[in-house]
C-alpha positions as a printed Julia matrix, in Angstrom:
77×3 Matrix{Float64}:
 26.87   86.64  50.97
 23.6    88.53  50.9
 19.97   86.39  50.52
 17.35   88.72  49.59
 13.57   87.74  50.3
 12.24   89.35  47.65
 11.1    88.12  44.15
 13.48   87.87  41.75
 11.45   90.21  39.68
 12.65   93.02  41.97
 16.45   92.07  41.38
 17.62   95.53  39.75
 16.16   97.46  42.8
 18.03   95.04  45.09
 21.59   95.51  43.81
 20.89   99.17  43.63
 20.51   99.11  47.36
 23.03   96.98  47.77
 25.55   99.0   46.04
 23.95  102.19  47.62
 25.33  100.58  51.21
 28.54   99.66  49.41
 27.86   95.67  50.04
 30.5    93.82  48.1
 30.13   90.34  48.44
 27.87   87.69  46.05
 23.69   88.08  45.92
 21.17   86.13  45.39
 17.27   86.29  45.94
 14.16   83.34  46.3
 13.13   81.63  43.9
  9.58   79.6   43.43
 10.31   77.58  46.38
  7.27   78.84  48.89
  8.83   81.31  50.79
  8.33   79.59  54.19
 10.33   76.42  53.23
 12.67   78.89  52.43
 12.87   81.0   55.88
 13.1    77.68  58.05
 16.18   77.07  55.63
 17.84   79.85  56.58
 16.17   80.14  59.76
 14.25   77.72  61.86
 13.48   80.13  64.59
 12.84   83.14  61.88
  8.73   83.98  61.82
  9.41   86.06  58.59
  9.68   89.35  59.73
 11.87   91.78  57.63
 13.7    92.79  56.64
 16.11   90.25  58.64
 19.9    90.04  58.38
 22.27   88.21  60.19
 25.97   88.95  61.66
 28.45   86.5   62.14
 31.14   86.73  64.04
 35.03   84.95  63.4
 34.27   81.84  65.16
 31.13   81.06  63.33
 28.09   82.46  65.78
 25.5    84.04  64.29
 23.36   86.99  65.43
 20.01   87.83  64.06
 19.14   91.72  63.08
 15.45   92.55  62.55
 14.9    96.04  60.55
 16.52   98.67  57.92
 19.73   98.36  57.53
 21.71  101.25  57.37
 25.38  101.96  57.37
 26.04  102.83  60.41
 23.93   99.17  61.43
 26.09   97.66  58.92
 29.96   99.19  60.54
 28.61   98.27  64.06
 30.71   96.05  66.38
């Protein structure tokens, strides 16, 4: 699942770039909640910087990645 922080008036621009890094899972993007309610949801210890991604592994944990993704980010171990 991919969360996008920006508007939702920017949604064709984010599934372009989604489907430029071949991402093939369900998208979504913020609504009118204020966008800091909506980071500590996702992310209590989160201070907004992006863009912000996280990897999780099998067993659940979850590892917070700060900056451009690329594909080569996105096939690391």
């Amino acid at each position: 699942m991919t969360v996008a922080t920006d508007s939702m008036a920017d949604a064709a621009q984010i599934e372009a770039r989604l489907a430029q890094l071949g991402v093939k899972s369900e998208s979504y993007a913020y609504s009118d909640a204020p966008p800091e309610a909506l980071r500590f949801a996702i992310d209590p210890a989160w201070l907004g910087e992006k863009p912000r991604a996280y990897r999780y592994a099998a067993g659940g944990a979850r590892t917070p990645v700060t900056g451009v993704l690329d594909v080569d980010r996105l096939l690391a171990p």
